[in-house]
BAFI-3210 file (N, C-alpha, C; in Angstrom, 3 decimals, decimal comma, padded with zeros to 6 digits):
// residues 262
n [1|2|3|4|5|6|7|8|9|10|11|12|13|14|15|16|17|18|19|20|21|22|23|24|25|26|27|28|29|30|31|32|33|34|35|36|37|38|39|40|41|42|43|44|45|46|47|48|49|50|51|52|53|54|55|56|57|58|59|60|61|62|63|64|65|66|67|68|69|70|71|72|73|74|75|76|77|78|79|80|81|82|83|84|85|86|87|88|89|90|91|92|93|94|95|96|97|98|99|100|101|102|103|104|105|106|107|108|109|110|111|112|113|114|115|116|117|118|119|120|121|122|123|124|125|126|127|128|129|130|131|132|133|134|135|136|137|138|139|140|141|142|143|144|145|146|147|148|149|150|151|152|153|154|155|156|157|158|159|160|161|162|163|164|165|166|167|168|169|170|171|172|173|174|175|176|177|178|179|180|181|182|183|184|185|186|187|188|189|190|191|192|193|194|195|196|197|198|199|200|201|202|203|204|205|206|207|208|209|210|211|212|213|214|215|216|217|218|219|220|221|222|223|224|225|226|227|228|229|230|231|232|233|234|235|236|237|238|239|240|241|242|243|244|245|246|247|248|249|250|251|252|253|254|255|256|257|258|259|260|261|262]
n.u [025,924|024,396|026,205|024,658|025,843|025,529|023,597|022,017|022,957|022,298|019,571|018,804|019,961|018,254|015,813|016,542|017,011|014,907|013,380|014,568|014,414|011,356|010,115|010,514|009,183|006,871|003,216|001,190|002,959|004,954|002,590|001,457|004,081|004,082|002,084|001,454|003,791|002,794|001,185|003,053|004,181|001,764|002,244|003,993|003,517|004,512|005,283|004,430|002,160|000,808|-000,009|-001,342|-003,564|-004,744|-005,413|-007,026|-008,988|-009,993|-011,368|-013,553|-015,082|-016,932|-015,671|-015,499|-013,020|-012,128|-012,794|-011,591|-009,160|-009,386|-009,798|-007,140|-004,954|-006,294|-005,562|-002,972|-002,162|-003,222|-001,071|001,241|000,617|000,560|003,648|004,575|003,439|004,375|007,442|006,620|005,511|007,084|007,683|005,266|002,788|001,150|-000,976|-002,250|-003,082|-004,645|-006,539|-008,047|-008,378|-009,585|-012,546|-013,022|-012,775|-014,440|-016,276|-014,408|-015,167|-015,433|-012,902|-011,395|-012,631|-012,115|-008,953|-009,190|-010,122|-008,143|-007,688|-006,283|-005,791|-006,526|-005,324|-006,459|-005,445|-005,486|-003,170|-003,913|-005,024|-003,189|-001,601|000,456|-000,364|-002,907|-001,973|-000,449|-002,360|-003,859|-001,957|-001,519|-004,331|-004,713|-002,286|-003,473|-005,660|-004,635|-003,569|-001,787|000,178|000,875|001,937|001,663|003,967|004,763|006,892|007,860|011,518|013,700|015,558|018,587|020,067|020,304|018,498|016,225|016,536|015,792|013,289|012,735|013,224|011,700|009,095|009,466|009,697|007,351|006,120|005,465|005,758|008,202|008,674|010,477|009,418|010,053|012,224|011,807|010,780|010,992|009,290|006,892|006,261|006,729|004,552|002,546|003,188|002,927|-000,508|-001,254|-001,059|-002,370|-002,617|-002,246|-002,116|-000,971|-001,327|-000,707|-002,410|-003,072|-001,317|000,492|003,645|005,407|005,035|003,351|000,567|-003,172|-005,143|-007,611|-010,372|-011,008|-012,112|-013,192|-010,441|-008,117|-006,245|-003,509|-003,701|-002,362|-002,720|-002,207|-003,322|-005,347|-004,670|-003,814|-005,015|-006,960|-005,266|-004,432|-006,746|-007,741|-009,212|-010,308|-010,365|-011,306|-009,411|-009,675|-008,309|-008,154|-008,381|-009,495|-010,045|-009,144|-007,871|-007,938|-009,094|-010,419|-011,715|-013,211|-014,248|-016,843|-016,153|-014,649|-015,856|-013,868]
n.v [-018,838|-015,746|-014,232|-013,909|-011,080|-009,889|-010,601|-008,528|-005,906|-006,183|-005,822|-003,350|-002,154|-002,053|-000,906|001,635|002,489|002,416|004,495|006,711|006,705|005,705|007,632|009,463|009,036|009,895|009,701|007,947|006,193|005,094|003,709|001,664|000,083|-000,971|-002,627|-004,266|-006,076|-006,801|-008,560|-010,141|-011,571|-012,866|-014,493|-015,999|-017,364|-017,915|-018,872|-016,738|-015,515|-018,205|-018,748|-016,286|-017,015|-019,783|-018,346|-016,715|-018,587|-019,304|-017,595|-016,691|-019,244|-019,976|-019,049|-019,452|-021,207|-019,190|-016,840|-017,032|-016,516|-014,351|-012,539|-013,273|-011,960|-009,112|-008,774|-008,617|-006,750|-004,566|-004,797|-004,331|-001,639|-000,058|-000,304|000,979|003,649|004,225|004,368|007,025|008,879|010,585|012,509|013,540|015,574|017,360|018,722|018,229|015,075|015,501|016,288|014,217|012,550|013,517|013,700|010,755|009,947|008,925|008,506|009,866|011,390|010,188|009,784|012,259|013,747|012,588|013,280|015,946|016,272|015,313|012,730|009,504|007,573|005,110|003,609|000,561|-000,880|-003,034|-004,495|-002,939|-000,962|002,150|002,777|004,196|006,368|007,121|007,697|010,168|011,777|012,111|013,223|016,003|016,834|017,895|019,333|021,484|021,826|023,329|021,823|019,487|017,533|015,131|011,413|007,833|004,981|001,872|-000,424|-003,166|-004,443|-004,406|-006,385|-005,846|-003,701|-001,088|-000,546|-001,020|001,851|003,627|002,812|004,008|006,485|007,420|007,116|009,107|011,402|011,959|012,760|010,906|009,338|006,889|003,541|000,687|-002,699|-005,234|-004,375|-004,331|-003,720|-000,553|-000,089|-001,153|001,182|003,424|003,868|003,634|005,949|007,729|007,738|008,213|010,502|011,391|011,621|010,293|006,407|004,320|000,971|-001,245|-004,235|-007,147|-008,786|-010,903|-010,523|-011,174|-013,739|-013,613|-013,510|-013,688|-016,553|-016,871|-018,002|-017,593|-016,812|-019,568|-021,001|-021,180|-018,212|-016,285|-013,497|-009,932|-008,674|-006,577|-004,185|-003,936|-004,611|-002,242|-000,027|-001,274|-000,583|002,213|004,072|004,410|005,380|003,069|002,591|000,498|000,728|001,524|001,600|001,905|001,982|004,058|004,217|006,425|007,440|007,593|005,886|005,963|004,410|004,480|002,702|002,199|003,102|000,107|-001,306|-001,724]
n.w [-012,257|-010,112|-007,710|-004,093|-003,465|-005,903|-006,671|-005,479|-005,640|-008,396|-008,325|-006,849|-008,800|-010,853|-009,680|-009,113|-011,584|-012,709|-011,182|-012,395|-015,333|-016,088|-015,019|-016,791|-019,147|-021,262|-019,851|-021,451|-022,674|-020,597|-018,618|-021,246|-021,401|-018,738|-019,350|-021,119|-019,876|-017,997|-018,788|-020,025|-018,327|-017,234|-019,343|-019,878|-017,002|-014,362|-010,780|-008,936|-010,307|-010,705|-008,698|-007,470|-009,465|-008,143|-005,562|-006,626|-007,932|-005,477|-004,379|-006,150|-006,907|-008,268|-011,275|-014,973|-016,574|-018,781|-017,785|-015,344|-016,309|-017,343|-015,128|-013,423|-015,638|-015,195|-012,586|-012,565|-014,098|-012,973|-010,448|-012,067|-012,868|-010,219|-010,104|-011,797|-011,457|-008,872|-010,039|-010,802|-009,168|-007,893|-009,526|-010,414|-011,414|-008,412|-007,823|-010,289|-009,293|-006,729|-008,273|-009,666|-007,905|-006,168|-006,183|-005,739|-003,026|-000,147|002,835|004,798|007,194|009,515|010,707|010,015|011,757|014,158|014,090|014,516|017,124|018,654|018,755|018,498|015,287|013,654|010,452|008,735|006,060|002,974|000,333|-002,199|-005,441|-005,260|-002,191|-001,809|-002,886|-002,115|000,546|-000,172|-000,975|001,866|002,869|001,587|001,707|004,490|004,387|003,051|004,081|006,368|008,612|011,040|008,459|008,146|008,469|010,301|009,362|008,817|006,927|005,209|005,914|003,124|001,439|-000,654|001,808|000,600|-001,256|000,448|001,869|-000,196|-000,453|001,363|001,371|-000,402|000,282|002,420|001,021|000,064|002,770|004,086|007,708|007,944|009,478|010,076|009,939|012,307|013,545|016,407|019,649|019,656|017,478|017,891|020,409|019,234|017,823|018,977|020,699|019,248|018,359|021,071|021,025|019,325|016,479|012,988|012,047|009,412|008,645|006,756|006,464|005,840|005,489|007,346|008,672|011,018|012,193|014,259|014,032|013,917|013,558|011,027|009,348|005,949|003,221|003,121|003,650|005,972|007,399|007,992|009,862|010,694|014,018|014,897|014,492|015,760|018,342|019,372|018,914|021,398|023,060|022,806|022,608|020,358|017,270|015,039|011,686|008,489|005,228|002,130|-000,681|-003,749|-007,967|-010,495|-013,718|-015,022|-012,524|-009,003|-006,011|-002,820|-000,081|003,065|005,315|007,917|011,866|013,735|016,407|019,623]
ca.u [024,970|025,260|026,312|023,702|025,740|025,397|022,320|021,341|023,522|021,500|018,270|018,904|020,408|017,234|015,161|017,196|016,865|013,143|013,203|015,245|013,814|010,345|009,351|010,522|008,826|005,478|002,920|000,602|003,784|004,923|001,222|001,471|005,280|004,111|000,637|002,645|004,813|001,669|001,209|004,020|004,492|000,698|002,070|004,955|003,538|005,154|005,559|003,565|000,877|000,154|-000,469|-002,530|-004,312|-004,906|-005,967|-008,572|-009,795|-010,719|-012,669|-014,825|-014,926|-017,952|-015,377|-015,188|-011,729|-011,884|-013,594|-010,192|-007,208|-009,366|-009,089|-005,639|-004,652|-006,400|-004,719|-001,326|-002,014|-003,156|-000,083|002,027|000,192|000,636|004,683|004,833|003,144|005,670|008,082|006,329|005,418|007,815|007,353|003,984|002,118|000,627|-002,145|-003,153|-003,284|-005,072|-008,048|-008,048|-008,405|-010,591|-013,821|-013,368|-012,951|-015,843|-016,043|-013,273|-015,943|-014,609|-011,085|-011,419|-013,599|-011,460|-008,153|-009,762|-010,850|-007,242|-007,865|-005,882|-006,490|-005,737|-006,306|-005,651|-005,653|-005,196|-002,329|-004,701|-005,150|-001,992|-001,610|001,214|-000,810|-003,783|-001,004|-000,237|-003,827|-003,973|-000,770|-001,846|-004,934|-004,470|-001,641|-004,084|-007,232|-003,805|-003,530|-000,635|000,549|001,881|001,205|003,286|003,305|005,184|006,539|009,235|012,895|013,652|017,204|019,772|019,838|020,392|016,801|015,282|016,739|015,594|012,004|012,145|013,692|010,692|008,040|009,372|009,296|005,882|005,524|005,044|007,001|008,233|008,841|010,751|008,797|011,182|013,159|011,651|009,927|010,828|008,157|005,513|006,123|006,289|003,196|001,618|003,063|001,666|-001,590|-001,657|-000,758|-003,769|-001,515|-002,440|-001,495|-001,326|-001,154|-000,865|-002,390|-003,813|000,128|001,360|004,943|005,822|004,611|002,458|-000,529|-004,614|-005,739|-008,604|-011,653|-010,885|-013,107|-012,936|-009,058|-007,264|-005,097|-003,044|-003,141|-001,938|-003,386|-000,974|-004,086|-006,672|-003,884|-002,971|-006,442|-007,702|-004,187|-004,299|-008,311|-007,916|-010,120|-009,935|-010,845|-010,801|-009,663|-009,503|-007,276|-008,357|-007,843|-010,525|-010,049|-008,014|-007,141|-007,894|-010,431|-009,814|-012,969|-012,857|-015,518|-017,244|-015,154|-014,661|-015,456|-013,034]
ca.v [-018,492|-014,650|-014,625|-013,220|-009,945|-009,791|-010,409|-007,684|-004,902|-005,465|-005,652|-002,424|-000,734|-001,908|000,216|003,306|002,832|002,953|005,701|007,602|006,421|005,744|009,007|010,854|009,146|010,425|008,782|006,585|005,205|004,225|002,594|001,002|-000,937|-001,835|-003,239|-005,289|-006,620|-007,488|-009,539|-011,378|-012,084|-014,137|-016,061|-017,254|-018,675|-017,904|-019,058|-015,570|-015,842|-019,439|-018,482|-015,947|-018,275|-020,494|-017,340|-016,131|-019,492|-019,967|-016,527|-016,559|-020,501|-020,233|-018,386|-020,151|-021,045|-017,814|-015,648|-016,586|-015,947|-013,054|-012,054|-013,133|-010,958|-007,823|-008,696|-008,208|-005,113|-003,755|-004,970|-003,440|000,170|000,112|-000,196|002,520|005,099|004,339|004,631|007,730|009,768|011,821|013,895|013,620|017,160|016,416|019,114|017,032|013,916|015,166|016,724|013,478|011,561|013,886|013,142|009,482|009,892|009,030|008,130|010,082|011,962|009,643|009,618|013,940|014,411|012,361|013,861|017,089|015,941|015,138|011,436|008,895|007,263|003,757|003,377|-000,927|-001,375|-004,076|-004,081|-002,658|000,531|002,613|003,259|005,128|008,232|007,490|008,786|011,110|012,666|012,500|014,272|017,258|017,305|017,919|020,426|022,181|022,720|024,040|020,999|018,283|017,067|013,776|010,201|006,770|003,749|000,461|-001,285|-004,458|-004,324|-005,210|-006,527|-005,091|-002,539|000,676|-000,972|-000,455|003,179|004,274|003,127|005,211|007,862|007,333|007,745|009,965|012,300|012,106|012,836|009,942|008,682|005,345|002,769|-000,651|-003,888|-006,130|-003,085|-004,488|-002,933|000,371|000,360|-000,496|002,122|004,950|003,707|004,067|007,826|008,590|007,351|008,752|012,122|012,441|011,388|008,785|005,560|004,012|000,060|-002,438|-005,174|-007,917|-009,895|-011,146|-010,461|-011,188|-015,270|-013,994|-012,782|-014,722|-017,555|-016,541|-018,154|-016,186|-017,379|-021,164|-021,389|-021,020|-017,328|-015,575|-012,025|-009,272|-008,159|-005,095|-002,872|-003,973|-004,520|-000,846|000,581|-001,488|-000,016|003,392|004,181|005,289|005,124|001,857|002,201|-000,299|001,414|000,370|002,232|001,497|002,397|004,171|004,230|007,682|007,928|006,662|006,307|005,371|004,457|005,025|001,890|002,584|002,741|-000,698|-000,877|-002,106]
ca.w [-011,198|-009,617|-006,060|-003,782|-003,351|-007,043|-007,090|-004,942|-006,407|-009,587|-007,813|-006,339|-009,945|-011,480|-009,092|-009,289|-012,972|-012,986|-010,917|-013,284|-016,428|-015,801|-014,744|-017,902|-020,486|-021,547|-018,859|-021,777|-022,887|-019,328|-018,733|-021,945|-021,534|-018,012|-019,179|-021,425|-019,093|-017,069|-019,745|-020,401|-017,090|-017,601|-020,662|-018,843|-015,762|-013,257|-009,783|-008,856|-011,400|-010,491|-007,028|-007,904|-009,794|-007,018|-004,918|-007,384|-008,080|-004,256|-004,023|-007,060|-007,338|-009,994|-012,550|-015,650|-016,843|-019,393|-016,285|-014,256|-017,174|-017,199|-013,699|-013,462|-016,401|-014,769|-011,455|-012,921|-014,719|-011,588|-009,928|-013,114|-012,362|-008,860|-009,725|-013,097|-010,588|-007,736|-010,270|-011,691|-008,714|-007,518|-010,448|-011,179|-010,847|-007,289|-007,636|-010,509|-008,767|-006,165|-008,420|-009,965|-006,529|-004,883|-006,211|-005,707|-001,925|000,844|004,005|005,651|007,992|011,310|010,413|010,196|013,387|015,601|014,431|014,986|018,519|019,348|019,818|017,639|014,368|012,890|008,965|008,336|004,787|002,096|-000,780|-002,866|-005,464|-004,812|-000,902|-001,724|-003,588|-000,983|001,467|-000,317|-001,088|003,137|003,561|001,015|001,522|005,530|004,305|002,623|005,772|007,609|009,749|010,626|007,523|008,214|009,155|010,437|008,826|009,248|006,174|005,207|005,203|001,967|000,972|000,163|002,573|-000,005|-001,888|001,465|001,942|-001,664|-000,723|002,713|001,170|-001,444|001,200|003,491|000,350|000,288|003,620|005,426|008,509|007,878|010,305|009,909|010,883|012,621|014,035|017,426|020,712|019,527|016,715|018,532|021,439|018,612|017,124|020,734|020,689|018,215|018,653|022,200|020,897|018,349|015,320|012,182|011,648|008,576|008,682|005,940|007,833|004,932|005,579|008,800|008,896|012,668|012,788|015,651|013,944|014,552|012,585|010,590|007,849|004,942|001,910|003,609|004,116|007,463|006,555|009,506|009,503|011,854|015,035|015,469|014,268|016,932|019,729|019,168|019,120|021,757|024,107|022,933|022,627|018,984|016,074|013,962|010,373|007,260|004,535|000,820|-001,752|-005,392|-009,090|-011,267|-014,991|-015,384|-011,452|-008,429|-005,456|-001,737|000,614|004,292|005,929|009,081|012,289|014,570|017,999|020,087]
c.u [025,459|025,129|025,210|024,125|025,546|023,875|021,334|021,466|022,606|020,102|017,900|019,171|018,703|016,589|015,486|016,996|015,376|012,725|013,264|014,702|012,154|009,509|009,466|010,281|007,363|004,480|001,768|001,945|004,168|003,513|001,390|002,927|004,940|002,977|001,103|003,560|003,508|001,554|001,928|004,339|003,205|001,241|002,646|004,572|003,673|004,913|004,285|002,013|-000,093|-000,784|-001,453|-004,042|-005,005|-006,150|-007,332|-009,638|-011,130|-011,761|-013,463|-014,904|-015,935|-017,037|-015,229|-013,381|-011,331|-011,979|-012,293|-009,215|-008,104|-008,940|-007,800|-004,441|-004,810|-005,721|-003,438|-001,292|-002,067|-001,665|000,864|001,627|001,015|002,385|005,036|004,653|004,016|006,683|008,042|005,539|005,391|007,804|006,291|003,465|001,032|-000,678|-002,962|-003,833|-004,387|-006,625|-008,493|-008,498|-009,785|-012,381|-014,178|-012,769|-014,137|-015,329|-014,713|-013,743|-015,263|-013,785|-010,886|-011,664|-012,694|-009,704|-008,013|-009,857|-009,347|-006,903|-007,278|-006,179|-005,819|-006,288|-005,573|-006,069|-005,066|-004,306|-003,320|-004,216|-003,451|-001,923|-000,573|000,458|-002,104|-003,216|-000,798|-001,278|-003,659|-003,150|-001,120|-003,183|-005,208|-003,645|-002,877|-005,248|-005,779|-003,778|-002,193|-000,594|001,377|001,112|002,364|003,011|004,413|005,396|008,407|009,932|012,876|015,492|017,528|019,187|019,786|019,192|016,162|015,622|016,336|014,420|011,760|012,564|012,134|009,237|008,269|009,198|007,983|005,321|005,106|006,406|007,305|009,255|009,449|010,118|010,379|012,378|012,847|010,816|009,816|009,620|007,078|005,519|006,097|005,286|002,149|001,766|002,276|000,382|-001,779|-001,252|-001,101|-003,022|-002,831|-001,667|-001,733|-000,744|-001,776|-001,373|-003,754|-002,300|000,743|003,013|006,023|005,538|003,494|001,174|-001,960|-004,480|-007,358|-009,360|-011,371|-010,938|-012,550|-011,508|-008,416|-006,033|-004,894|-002,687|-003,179|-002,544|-003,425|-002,702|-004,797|-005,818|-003,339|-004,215|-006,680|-006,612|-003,884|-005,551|-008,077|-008,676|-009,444|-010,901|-010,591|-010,354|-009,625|-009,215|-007,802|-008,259|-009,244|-009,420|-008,855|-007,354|-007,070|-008,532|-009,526|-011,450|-012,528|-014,234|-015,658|-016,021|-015,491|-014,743|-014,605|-013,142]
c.v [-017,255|-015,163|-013,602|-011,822|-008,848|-009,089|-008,738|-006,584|-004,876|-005,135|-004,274|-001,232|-000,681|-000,915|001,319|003,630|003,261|004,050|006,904|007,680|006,470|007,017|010,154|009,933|009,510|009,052|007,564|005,140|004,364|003,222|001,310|-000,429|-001,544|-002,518|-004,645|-006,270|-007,259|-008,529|-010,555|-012,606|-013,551|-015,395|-016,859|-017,814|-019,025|-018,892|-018,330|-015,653|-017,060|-019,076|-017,554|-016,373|-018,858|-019,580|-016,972|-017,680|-019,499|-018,612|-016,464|-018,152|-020,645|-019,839|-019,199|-020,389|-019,310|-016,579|-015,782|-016,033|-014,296|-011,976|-012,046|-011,925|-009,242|-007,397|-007,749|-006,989|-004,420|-003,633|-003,953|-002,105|000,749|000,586|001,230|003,980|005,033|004,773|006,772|009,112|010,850|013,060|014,304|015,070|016,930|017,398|018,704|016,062|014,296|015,561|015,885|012,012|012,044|013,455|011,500|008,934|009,552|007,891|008,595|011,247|011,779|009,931|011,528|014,191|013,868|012,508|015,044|017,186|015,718|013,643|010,573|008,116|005,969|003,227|001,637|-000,883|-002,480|-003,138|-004,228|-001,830|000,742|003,534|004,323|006,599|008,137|007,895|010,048|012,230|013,040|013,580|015,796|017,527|017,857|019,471|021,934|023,127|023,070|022,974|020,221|017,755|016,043|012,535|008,850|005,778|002,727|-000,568|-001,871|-003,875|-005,009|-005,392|-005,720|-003,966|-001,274|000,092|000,079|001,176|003,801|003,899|004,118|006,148|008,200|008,420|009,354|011,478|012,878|012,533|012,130|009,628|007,382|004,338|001,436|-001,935|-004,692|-005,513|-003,038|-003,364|-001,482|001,009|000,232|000,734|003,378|004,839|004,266|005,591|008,139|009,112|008,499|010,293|012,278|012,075|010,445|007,868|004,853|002,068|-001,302|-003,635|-006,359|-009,172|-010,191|-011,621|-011,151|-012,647|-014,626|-013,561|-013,833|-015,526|-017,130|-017,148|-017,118|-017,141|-019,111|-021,698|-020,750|-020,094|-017,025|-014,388|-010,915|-008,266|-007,092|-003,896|-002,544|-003,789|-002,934|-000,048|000,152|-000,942|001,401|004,222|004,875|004,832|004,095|001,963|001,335|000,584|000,798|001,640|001,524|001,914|002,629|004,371|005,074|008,205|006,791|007,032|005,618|005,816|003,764|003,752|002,366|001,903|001,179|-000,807|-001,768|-002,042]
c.w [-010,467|-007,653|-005,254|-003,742|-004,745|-007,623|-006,715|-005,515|-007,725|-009,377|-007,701|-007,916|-010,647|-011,044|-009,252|-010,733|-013,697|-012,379|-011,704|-014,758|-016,497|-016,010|-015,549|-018,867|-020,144|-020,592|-020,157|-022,202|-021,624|-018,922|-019,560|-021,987|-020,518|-017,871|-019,642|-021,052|-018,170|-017,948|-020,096|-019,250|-016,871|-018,172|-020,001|-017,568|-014,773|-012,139|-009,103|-009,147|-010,925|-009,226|-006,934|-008,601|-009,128|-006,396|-005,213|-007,828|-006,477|-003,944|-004,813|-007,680|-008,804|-011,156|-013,350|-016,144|-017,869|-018,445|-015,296|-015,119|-017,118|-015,965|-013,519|-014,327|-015,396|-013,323|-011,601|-013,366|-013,762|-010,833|-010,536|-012,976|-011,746|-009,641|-010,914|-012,164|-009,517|-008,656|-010,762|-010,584|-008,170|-008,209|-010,811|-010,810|-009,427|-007,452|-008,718|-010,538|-008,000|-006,719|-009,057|-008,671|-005,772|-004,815|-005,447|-003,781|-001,142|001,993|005,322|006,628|009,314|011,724|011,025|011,321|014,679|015,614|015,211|016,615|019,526|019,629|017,960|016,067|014,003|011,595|008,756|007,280|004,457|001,289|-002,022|-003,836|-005,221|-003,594|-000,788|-001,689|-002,543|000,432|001,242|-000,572|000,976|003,706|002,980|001,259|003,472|005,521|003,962|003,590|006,890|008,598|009,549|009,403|007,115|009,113|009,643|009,958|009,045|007,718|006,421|004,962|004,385|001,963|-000,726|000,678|001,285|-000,859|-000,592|001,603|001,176|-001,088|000,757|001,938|-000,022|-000,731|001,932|001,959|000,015|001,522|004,536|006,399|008,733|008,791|009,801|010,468|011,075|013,152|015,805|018,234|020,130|018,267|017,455|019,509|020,411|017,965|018,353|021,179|020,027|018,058|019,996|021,958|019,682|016,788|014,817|012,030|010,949|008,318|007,906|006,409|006,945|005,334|006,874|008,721|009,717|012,747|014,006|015,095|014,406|012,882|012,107|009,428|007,175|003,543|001,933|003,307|005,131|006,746|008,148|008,973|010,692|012,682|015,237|015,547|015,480|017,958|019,961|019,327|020,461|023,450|023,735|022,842|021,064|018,416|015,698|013,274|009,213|006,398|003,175|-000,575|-003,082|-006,639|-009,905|-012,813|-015,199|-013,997|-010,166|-006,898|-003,762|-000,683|001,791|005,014|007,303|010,493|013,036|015,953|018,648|021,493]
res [x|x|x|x|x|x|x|x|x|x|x|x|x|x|x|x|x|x|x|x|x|x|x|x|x|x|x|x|x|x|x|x|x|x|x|x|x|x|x|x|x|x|x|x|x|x|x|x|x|x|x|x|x|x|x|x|x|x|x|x|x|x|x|x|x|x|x|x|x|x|x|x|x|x|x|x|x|x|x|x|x|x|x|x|x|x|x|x|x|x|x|x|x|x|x|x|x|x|x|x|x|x|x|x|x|x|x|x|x|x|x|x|x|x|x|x|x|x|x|x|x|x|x|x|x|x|x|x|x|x|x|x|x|x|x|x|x|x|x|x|x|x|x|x|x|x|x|x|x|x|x|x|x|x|x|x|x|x|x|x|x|x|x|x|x|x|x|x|x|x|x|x|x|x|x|x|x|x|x|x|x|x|x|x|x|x|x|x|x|x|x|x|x|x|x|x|x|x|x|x|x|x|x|x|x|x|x|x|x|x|x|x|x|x|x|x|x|x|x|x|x|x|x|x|x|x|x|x|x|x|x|x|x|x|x|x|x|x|x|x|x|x|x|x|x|x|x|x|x|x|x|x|x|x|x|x|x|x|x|x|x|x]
***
């Protein structure tokens, strides 16, 4: 049995190894080993899988048993994407990405007009799509109309600590400014700068982290998910938008829903 500091150390080589590897083989092959792996991960069963399972049962209850392994299947691949392109972005040609992205944009009219205006912004998304590269479309494509070129966002410490440093160091390469949840008072008060000084904020906000989030109906089961977005809007007068990051065929799309009043 490895000992947890064991464990971690390899946790951590793995990652560095996909970093390193990953991103220099030819990109259908990368697709293809981690579609695969989406796959296997099905046969066996998991823990994960099951739960997913579960999950997708309770939102499309009509699916037939073939209509869920199907779903379940396409889940995972998605999932498996999401991590090939993290592994696979740093190098990727970004003015490819983004002419690949750009079409499949809409709705970022609000979001524009009330940076423009000076007055804050709050994007809450789902772990959708890849939020990473829908950051990164925001950050370049911002660079590009000559404006701020940066945003803040708020994600988990992960163990071991040098994991977590490799995925800030990940982001912040991209351009974003990344925040620790659980790093106390001082996140929220720079979220509230921010905000109050015309900034974006970009907030994962489908997982309640903190135990304190609301109790909410969510497709007839009692889920708790986190306030932070609204309590932050509704104390700094900023914009609150949904947003929703997603995956088209050969790229990938990200839609901007109308704002919330608050």
């Amino acid at each position: 049995r490895r000992s947890p500091d064991l464990a971690a150390a390899v946790t951590d080589a793995g990652f560095a190894a996909g970093w390193r590897v990953v991103r220099g083989l030819p990109e259908p092959v990368a697709r293809e080993a981690f579609r695969l792996g989406a796959d296997l991960a099905v046969r066996r069963d998991g823990a994960g899988v099951r739960r997913l399972r579960g999950n997708l049962r309770r939102v499309v209850p009509e699916a037939s048993p073939a209509e869920l392994d199907a779903l379940v299947r396409a889940g995972m691949r998605s999932y498996a994407r999401y991590w090939c392109e993290a592994f696979r972005l740093p190098s990727m040609d970004r003015s490819a990405v983004l002419a690949r992205m750009d079409p499949h944009v809409t709705g970022m009219a609000p979001l524009f007009e009330a940076l423009e205006q000076g007055r804050g912004v709050i994007a809450a998304l789902p772990h959708s799509g890849n939020w990473d590269l829908a950051g990164l479309w925001f950050v370049e494509t911002q660079r590009r109309l000559g404006r701020p070129a940066r945003f803040t966002t708020v994600v988990e410490r992960l163990e071991p600590a040098s994991l977590f440093r490799r995925f800030v160091a990940y982001r912040e390469g991209l351009g974003f400014e990344v925040l620790a949840a659980g790093d106390g008072p001082v996140v929220y008060r720079t979220l509230v700068e921010r905000l109050r000084s015309g900034g974006l904020v970009c907030l994962v906000a489908d997982r309640d982290l903190s135990a304190s989030g609301l109790e909410v109906s969510f497709f007839g089961e009692t889920a708790r998910l986190p306030s932070g977005p609204a309590r932050l809007a509704a104390r700094t007068g900023a914009l609150l938008v949904p947003a929703f990051p997603s995956f088209t065929p050969d790229g990938w799309a990200a839609t901007m829903g109308d704002p919330i009043p608050v």
